[in-house]
TORKE-609906 format. One record per residue (C-alpha): residue in one letter; chain; z, y, x. Coordinates in Angstrom, 3 decimals, padded with zeros to 6 digits. Layout:
% residues N
+------+------+----------+----------+----------+
| code | unit |       up |    north |     east |
+------+------+----------+----------+----------+
|    A |    A |        Z |        Y |        X |
...
+------+------+----------+----------+----------+
END
This chain:
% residues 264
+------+------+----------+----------+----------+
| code | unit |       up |    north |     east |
+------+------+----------+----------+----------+
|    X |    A | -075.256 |  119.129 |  200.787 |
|    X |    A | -074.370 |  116.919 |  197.805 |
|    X |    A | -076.016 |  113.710 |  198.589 |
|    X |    A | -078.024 |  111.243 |  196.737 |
|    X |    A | -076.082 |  109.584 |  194.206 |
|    X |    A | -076.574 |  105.571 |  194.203 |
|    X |    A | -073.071 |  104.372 |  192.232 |
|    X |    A | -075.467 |  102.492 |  189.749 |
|    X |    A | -072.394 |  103.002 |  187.201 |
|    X |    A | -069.552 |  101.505 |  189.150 |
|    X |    A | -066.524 |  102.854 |  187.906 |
|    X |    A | -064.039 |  102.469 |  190.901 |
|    X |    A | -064.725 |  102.707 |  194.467 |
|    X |    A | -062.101 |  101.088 |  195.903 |
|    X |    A | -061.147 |  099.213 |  199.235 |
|    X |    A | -062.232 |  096.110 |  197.691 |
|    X |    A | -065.828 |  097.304 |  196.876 |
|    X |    A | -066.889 |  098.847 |  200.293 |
|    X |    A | -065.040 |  095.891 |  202.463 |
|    X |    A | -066.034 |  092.603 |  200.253 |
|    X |    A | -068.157 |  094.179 |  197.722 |
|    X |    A | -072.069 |  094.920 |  196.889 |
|    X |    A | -071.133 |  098.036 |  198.957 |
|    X |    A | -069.841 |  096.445 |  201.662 |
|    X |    A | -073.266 |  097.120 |  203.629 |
|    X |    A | -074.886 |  099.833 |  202.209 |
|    X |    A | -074.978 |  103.202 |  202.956 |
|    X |    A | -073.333 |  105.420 |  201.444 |
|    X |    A | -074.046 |  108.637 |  199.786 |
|    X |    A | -071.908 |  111.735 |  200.475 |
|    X |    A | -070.710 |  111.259 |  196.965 |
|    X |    A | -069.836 |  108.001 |  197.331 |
|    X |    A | -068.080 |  108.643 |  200.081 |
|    X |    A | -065.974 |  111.328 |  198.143 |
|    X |    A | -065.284 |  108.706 |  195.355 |
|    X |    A | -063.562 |  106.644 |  197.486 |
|    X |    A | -061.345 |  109.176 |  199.038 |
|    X |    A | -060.732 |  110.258 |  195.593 |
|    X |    A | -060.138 |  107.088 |  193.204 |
|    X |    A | -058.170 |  105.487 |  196.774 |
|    X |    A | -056.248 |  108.214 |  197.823 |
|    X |    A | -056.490 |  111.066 |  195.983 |
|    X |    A | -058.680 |  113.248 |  198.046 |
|    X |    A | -062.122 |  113.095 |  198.437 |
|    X |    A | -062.278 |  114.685 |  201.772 |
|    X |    A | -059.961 |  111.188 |  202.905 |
|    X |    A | -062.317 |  110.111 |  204.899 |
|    X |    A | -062.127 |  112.818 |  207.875 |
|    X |    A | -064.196 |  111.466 |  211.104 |
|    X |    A | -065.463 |  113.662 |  214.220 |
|    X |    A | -063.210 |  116.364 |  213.361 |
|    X |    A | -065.448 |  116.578 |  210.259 |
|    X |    A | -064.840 |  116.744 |  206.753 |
|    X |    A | -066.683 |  114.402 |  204.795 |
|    X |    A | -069.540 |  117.301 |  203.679 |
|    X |    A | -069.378 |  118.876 |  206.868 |
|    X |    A | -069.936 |  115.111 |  208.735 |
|    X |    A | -072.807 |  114.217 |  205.991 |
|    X |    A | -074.830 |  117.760 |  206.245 |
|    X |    A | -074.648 |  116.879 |  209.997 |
|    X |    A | -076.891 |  113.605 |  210.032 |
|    X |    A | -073.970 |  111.505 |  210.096 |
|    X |    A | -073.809 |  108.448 |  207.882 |
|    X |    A | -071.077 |  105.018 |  207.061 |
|    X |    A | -072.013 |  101.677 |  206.016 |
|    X |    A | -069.242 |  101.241 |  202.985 |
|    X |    A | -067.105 |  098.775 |  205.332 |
|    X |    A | -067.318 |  101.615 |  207.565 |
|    X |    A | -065.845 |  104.168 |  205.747 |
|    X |    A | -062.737 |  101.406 |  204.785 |
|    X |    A | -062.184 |  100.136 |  208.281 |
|    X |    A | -062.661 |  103.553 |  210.401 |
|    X |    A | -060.066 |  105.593 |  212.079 |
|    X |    A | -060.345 |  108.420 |  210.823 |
|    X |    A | -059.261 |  111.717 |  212.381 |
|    X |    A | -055.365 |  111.892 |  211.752 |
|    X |    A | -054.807 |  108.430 |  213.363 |
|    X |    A | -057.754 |  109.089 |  215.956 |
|    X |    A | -056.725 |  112.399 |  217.006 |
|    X |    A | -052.504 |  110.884 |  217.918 |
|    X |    A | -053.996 |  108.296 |  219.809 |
|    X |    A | -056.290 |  110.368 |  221.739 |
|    X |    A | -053.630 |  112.529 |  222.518 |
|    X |    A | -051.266 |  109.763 |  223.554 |
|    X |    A | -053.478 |  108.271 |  226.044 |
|    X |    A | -053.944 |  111.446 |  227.441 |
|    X |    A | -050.868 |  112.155 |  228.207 |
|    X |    A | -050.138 |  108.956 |  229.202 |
|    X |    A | -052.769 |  109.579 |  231.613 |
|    X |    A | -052.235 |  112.535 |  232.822 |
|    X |    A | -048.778 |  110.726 |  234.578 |
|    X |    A | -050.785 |  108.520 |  237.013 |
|    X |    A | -050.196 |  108.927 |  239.957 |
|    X |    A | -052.952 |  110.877 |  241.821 |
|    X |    A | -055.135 |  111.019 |  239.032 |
|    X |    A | -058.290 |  110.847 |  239.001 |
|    X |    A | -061.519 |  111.144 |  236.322 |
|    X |    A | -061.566 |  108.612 |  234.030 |
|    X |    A | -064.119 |  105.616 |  231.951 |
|    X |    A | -063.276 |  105.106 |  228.577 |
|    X |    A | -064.054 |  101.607 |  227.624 |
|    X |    A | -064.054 |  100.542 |  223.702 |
|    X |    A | -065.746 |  097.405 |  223.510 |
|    X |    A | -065.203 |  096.994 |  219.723 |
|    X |    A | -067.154 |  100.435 |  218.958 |
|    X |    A | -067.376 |  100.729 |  215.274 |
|    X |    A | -067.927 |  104.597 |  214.198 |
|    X |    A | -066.428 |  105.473 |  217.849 |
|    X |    A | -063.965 |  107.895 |  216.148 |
|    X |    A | -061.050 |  107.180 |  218.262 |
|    X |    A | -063.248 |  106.428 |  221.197 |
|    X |    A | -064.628 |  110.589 |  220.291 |
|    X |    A | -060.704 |  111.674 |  220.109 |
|    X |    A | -059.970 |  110.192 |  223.281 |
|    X |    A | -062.426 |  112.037 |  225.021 |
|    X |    A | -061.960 |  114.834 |  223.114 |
|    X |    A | -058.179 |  115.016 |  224.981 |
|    X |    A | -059.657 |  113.711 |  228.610 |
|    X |    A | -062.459 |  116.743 |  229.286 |
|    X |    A | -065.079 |  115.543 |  232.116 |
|    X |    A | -064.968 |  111.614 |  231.586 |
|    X |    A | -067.123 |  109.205 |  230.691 |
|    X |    A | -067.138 |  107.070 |  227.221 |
|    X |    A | -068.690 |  103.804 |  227.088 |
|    X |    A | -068.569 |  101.238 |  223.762 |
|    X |    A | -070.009 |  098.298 |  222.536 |
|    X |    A | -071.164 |  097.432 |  219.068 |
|    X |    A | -072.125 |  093.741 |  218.225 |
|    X |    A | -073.047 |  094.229 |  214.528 |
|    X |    A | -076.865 |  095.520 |  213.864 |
|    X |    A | -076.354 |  097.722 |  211.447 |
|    X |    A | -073.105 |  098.923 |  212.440 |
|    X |    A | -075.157 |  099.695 |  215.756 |
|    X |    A | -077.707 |  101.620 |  214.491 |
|    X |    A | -075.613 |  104.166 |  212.431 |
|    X |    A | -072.985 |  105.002 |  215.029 |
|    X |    A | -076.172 |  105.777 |  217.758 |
|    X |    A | -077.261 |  108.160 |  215.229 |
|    X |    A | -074.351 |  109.209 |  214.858 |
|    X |    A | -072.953 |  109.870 |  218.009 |
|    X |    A | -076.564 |  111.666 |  218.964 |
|    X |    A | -076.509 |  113.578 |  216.305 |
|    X |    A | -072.975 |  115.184 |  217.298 |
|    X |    A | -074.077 |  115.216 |  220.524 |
|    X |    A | -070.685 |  112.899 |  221.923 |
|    X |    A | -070.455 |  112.062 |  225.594 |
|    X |    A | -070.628 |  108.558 |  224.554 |
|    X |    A | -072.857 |  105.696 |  225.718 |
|    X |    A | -073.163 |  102.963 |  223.024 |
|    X |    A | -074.075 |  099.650 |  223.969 |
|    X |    A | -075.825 |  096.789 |  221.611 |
|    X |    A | -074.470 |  093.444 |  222.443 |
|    X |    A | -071.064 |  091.414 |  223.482 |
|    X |    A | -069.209 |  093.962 |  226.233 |
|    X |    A | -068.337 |  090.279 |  227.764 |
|    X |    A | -071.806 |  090.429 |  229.179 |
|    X |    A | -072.903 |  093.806 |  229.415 |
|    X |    A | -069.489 |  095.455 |  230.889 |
|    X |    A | -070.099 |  093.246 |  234.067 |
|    X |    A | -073.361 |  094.984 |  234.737 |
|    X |    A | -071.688 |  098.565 |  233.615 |
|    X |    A | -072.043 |  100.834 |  236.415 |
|    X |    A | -068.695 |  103.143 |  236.770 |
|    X |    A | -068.516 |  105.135 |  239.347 |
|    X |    A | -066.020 |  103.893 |  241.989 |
|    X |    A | -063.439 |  106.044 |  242.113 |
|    X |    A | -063.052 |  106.365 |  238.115 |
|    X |    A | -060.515 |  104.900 |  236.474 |
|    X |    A | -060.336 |  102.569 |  233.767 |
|    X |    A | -059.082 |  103.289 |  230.159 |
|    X |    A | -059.765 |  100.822 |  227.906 |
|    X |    A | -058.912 |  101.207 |  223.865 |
|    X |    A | -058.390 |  097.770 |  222.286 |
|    X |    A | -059.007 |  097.400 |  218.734 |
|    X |    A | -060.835 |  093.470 |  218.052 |
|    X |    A | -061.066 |  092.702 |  214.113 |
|    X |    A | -057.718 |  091.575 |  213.232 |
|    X |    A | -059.244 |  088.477 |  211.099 |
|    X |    A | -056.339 |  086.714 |  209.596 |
|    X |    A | -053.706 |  087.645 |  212.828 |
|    X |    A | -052.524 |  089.823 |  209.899 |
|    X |    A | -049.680 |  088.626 |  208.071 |
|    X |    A | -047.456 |  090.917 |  205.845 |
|    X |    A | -044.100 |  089.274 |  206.733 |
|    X |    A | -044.819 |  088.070 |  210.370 |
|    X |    A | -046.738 |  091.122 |  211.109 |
|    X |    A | -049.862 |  091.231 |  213.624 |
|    X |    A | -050.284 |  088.217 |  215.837 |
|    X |    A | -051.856 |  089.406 |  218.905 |
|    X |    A | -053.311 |  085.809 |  219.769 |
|    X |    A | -054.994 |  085.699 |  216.713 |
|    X |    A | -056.898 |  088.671 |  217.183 |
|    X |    A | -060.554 |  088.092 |  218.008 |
|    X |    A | -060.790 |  087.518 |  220.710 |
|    X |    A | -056.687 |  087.530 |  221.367 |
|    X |    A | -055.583 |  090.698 |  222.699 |
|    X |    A | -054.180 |  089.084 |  226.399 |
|    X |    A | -057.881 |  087.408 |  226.799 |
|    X |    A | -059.537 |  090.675 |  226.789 |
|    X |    A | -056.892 |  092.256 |  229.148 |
|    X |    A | -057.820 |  089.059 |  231.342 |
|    X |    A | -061.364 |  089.943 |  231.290 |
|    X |    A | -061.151 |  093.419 |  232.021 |
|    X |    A | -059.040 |  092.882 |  234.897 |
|    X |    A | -061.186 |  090.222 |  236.152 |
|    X |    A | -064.328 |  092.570 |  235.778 |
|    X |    A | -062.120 |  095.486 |  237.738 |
|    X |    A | -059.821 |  093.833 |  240.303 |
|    X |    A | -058.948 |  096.727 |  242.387 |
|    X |    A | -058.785 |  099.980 |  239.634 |
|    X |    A | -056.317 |  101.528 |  237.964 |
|    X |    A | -056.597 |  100.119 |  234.556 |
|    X |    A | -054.557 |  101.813 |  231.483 |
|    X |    A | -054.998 |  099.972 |  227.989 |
|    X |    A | -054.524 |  100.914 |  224.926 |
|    X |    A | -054.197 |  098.960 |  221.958 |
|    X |    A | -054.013 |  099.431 |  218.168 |
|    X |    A | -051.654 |  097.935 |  216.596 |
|    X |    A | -049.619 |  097.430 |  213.360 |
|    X |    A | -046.085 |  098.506 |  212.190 |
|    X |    A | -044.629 |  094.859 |  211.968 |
|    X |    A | -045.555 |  092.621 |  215.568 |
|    X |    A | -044.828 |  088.939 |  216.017 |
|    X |    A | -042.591 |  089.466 |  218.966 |
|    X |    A | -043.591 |  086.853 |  220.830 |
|    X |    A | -047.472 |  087.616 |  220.856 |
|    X |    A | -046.215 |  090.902 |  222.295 |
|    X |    A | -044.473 |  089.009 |  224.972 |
|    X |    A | -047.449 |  087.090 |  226.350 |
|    X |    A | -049.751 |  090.607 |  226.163 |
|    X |    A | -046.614 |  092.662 |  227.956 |
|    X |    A | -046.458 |  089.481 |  230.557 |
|    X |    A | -050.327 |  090.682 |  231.439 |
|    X |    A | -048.926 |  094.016 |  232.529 |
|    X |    A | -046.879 |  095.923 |  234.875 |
|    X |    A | -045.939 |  098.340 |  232.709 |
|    X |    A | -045.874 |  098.970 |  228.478 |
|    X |    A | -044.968 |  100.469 |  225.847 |
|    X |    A | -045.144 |  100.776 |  222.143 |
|    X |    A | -044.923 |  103.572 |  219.643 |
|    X |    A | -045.433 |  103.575 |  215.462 |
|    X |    A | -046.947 |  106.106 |  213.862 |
|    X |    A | -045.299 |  107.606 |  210.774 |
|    X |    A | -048.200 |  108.384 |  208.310 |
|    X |    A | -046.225 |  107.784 |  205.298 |
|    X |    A | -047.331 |  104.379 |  204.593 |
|    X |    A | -043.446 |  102.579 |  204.802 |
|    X |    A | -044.300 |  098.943 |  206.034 |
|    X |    A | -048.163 |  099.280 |  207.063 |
|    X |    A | -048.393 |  101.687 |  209.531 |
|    X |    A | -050.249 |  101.335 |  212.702 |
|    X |    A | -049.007 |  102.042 |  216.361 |
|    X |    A | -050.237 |  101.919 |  219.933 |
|    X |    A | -049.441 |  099.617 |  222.496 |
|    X |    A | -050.051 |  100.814 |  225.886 |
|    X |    A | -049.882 |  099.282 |  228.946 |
|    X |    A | -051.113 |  099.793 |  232.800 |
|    X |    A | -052.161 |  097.377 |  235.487 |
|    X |    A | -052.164 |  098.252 |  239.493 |
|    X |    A | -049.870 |  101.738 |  238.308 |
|    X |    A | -046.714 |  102.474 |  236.190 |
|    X |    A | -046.527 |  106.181 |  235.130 |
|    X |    A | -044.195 |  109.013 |  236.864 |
|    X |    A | -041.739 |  110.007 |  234.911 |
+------+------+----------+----------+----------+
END
């Protein structure tokens, strides 16, 4: 399947078209979709989500809003952080089955590699934006994902969430980064919105006694001492950088437990 094409002569599809552009929330066409990969990167199968190739995601009902298809993890970076939390994970002690909590849903592409490395649990996101919303439950139905997407703020829906008791809780962290972003100073994780430690706060507020493992995306370059007051939240953490040849901008993981520290 080729898709409709709806370019209306725009010569460059770039980051700034989709994100602050007339594209920035419209769908696009498969196409368009391979136009960006291409005149971005080079490669017009870039934009890899589900597993899926961008053909193989498009013939399959699924569709991106053009700030989407910039701001997605897509499969490379989904897939290493899905495996890292499952092996981080699988060193609890006594585990147990697990609810996956990403209350900053998106496309739910890292939310689907997670659970893709943590057979038999239970994924859970929230999506505030409308359209945003209605794309990703197509999306996710029409893959058939073992994900329940919520509409609305997860600061007033996750209190009414009902987990079963003796899950628990893994929680993937990944707020719009706003302006926390700064090229020499790095990420700011209190200017993250909301700040990463407030939503740590929350969560451990909403589930006093369980288990709670988070994980949270993060960039190459961290002001250290945002990553202080987050690590202060926790009883245990650690951070790892992923290399995907992108010298100064890559993205990492922080993780970090409450109520367990991993076996070694």
């Amino acid at each position: 399947m080729s898709g409709d094409s709806n370019d209306h002569g725009v010569s460059r599809y770039d980051r700034n078209l989709l994100l602050h552009g007339p594209k920035r929330n419209e769908v696009l066409s498969l196409r368009e979709v391979q136009k960006y990969g291409t005149d971005s990167f080079g490669d017009q199968d870039y934009v890899k989500v589900y597993g899926l190739t961008p053909p193989q995601w498009y013939a399959r009902g699924v569709r991106m809003l053009g700030r989407t298809a910039v701001e997605c993890t897509r499969d490379e970076l989904g897939d290493r952080i899905g495996r890292d939390i499952a092996a981080v994970a699988a060193r609890r002690p006594s585990p147990r089955k697990c609810t996956v909590i990403d209350p900053f849903a998106g496309s739910c592409n890292t939310l689907f590699w997670a659970l893709h490395h943590l057979p038999n649990s239970q994924g859970v996101a929230f999506e505030l934006d409308p359209q945003v919303y209605e794309l990703t439950a197509g999306n996710v139905a029409s893959l058939q994902t073992p994900i329940k997407l919520h509409f609305g703020d997860y600061r007033s829906l996750l209190p009414e969430l009902d987990v079963p008791p003796d899950n628990d809780i893994i929680a993937f962290l990944a707020p719009p980064w706003g302006k926390a972003l700064d090229e020499t100073r790095g990420l700011d994780l209190r200017g993250t919105i909301p700040p990463i430690a407030e939503i740590i706060r929350f969560m451990d507020r909403i589930f006093p006694t369980r288990r709670l493992l988070f994980a949270v995306q993060v960039y190459e370059k961290i002001d250290p001492a945002s990553l202080a007051d987050v690590q202060h939240t926790l009883d245990w953490s650690e951070l790892r950088v992923y290399d995907l040849n992108v010298p100064g901008k890559n993205h990492g993981l922080m993780m970090g437990a409450k109520r367990w520290r991993p076996l070694a």
